[in-house]
C-alpha positions in Angstrom: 114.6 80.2 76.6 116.7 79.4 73.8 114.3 79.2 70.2 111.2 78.9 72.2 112.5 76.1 73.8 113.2 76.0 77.9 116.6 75.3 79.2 117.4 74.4 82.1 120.4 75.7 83.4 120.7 76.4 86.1 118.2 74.3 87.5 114.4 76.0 88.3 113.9 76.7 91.5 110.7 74.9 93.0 108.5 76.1 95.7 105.5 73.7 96.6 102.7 74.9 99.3 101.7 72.2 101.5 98.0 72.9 102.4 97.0 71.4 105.7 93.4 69.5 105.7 94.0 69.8 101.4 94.5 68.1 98.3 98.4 67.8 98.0 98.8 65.2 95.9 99.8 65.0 92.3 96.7 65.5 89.6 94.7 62.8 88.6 96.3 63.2 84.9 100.0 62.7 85.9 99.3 58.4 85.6 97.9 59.0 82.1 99.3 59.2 79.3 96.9 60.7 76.9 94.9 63.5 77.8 93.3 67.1 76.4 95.4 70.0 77.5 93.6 72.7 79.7 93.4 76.2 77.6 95.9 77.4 80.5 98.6 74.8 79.4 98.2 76.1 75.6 98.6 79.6 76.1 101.8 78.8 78.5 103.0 77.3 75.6 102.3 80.0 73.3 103.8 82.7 75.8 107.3 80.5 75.5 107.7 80.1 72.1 106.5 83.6 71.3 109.4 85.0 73.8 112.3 83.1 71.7 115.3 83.8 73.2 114.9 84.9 76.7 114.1 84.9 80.5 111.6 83.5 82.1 111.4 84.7 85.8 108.6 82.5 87.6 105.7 80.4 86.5 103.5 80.1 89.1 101.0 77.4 89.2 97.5 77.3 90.8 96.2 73.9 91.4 98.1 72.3 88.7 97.7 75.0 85.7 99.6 77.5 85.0 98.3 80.7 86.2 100.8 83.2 86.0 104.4 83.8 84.5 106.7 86.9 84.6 109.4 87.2 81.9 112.7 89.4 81.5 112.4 91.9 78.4 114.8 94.5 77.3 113.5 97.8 76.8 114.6 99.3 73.5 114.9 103.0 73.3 114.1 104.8 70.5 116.5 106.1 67.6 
């Protein structure tokens, strides 16, 4: 994260389950282009521009929404 903003180098990594007898597709909102954003997809979006400059680990996304991201922090010790 550079400013908030993601960068993508090197390129994420992307693992994608496959659930047998499921729903694999893409969501239903990926053909439009003008939607609400889920509460999920705001606070993701908070999360990245409140970290600024730094690392984020792994988003992991639950039937299309964000559910859960781990970011890199440095520990500062005390003076």
């Amino acid at each position: 994260m550079e400013n908030g903003e993601p960068v993508f180098h090197p390129p994420p990594r992307v693992v994608r389950e496959i659930k047998f007898g499921g729903e694999n597709g893409p969501r239903p909102e990926f053909r439009v282009e003008d939607f609400i954003l889920k509460a999920q997809v705001k606070e993701l979006f908070t999360q990245l521009s409140d970290l600024g400059d730094g690392i984020v680990e792994r988003i992991e996304v639950k039937h299309g929404l964000p559910f859960r991201m781990n970011v890199e922090e440095t520990i500062r010790q005390r003076k």
